[in-house]
N, C-alpha and C positions, 0 to 999 in steps of 0.2 A: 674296651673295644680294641682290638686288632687293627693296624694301619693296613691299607693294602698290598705293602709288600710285606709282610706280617704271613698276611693269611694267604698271599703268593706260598712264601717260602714254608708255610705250616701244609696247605696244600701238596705241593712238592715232596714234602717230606715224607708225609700218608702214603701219596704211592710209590714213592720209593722203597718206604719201611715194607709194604705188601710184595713189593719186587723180592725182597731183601728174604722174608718170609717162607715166600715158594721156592726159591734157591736154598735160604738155609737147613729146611727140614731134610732135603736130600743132602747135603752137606752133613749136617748134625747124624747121619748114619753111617758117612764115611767115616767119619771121626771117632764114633765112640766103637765102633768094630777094631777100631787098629787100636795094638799095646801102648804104645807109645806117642802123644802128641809134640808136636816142638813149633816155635814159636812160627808165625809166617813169615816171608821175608815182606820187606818195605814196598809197598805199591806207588806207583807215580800216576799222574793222571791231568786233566788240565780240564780248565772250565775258560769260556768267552762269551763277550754278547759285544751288542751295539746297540746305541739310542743315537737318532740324532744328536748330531754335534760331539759324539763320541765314541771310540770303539776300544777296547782293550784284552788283552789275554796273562791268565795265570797260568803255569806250566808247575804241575808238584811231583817233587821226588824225595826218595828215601821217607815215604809219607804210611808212618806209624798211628796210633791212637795219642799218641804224645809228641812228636818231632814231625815237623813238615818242610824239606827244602821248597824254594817258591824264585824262580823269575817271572819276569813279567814286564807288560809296556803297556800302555795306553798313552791313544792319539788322539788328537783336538782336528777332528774333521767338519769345522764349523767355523766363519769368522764371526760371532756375534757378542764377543765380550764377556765369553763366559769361559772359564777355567775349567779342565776335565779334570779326574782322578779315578785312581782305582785302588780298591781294599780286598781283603781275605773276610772271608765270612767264616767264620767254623762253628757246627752246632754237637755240642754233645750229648748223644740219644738216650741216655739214661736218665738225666734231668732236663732234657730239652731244651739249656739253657744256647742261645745264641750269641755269639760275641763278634762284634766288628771291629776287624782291627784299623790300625791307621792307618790312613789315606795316603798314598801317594800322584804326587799332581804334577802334573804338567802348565804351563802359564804362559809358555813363549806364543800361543797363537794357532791360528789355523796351518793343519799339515804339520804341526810340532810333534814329538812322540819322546814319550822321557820311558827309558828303559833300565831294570834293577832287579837285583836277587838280592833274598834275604832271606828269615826263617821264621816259622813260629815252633815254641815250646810252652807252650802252656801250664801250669806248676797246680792246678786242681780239675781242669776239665780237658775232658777228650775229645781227639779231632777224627770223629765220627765221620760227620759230613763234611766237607771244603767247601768254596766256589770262589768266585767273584765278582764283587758289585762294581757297575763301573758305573759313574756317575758326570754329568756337567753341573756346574755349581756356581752359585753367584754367592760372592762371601764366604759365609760359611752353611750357606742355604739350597739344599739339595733342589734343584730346577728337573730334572729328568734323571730317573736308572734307569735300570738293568741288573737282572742278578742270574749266574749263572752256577752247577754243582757242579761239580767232577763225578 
């Protein structure tokens, strides 16, 4: 059985792929009429949300099927003892697998905001979809998300 953010982000993903669908087949006519295809350039894009006691944003650039630039910050708009974080989500649409990456945290407290770039490269699956999950945490115990896609 599928957790609820499970069958959120499975959800999601259905009407996005159906989005993706009605744009492609008009697309796929552009394409296969011209001699010559070349690769697309890099897309950027950003995803955010909030939960109580927490808000955060991912910003993606030079964002390929394999390489994704990534800043981003998440803030602790809560004082109740509980530590925020935020991660990259990426799902690759061929195998549908999902991967979370690592959490980056904030701890200093309410109004605190921990800001950072980085990257992902992925070495067998593709970065189809993005987003980010922002989450408050007790331990290592997810208390409340949010997941957002680019």
């Amino acid at each position: 059985m599928l957790s609820r953010e499970s069958r959120k982000s499975y959800l999601f993903l259905m009407a996005h792929t159906l989005k993706r669908l009605c744009v492609t087949s008009v697309a796929a006519a552009a394409i296969f009429a011209t001699a010559t295809v070349t690769d697309a350039s890099a897309a950027s894009g950003g995803a955010a949300c909030s939960v109580t006691g927490a808000t955060g944003s991912l910003t993606f650039t030079n964002w390929t099927a394999h390489h994704v630039d990534i800043s981003g910050w998440v803030k602790d708009t809560a004082a109740d003892g509980h530590h925020v974080a935020i991660r990259l989500v990426s799902i690759d649409d061929s195998t549908g697998w999902v991967t979370e990456w690592a959490w980056h945290s904030e701890y200093d407290g309410n109004g605190a905001t921990t800001s950072f770039s980085t990257y992902a490269s992925p070495s067998g699956d593709a970065l189809d979809y993005i987003g980010a999950q922002v989450a408050v945490i007790e331990g290592s115990t997810i208390v409340r998300s949010c997941t957002d896609y680019a």
